[in-house]
C-alpha positions in Angstrom: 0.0 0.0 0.0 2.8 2.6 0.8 4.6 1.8 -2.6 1.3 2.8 -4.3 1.0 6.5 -2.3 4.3 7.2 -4.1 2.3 8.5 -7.7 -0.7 9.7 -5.8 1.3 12.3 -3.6 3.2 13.3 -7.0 -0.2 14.3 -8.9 -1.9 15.8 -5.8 1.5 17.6 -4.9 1.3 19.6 -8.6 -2.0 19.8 -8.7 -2.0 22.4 -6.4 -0.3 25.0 -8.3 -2.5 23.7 -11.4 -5.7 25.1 -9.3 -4.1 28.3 -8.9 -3.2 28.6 -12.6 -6.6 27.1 -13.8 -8.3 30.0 -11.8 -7.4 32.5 -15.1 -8.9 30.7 -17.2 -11.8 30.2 -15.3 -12.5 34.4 -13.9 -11.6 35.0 -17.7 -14.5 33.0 -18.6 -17.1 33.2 -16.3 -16.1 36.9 -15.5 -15.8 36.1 -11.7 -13.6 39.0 -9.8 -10.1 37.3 -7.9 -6.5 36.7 -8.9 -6.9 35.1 -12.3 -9.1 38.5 -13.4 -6.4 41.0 -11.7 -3.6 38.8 -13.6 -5.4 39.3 -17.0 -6.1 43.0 -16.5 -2.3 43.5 -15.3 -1.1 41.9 -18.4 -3.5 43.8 -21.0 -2.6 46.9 -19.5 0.7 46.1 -19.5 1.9 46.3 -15.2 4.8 44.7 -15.7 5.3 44.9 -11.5 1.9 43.0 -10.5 2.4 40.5 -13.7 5.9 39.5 -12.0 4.8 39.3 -8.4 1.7 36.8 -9.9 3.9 34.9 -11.6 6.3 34.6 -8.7 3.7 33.2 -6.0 2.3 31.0 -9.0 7.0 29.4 -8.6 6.3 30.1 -4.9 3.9 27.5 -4.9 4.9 25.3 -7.3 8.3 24.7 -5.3 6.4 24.7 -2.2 4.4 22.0 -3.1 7.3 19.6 -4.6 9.3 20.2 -1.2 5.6 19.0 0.3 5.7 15.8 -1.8 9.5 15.0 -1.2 8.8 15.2 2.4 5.7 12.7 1.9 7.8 10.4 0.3 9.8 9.8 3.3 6.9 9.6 5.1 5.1 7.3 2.8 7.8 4.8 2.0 10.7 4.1 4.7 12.9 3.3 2.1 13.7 6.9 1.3 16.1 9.1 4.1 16.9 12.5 3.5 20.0 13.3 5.2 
């Protein structure tokens, strides 16, 4: 059963930052009001400064979560140490 947990904590691990990028599609579409419409009005009117900061807590959470599932790992399978 551990040896199985291995795959699942790698797709929910990225799936996180996945939900975060997925929201821009989805305020663009339905025209809901949050981070995904302030990133798409920042980059049509061109503020370079809010565009950057977006696309740094988008990394921010992307390496976050992989240092969440490499921690899981050790947790899930004994096998793997981290010293």
């Amino acid at each position: 059963m551990r040896n199985s947990l291995i795959p699942l904590i790698t797709v929910l691990a990225l799936t996180i930052p996945g939900l975060v990028q997925g929201a821009i599609i989805t305020e663009a579409v339905f025209a809901y009001s949050g981070l995904g419409r302030l990133y798409i009005n920042a980059v049509t009117s061109l503020d370079f400064p809010l565009t950057m900061g977006f696309l740094m807590l988008v990394t921010a959470l992307v390496v976050f979560s992989n240092l969440l599932a490499d921690l899981l790992y050790a947790v899930a399978d004994p096998r793997i140490r981290y010293s």
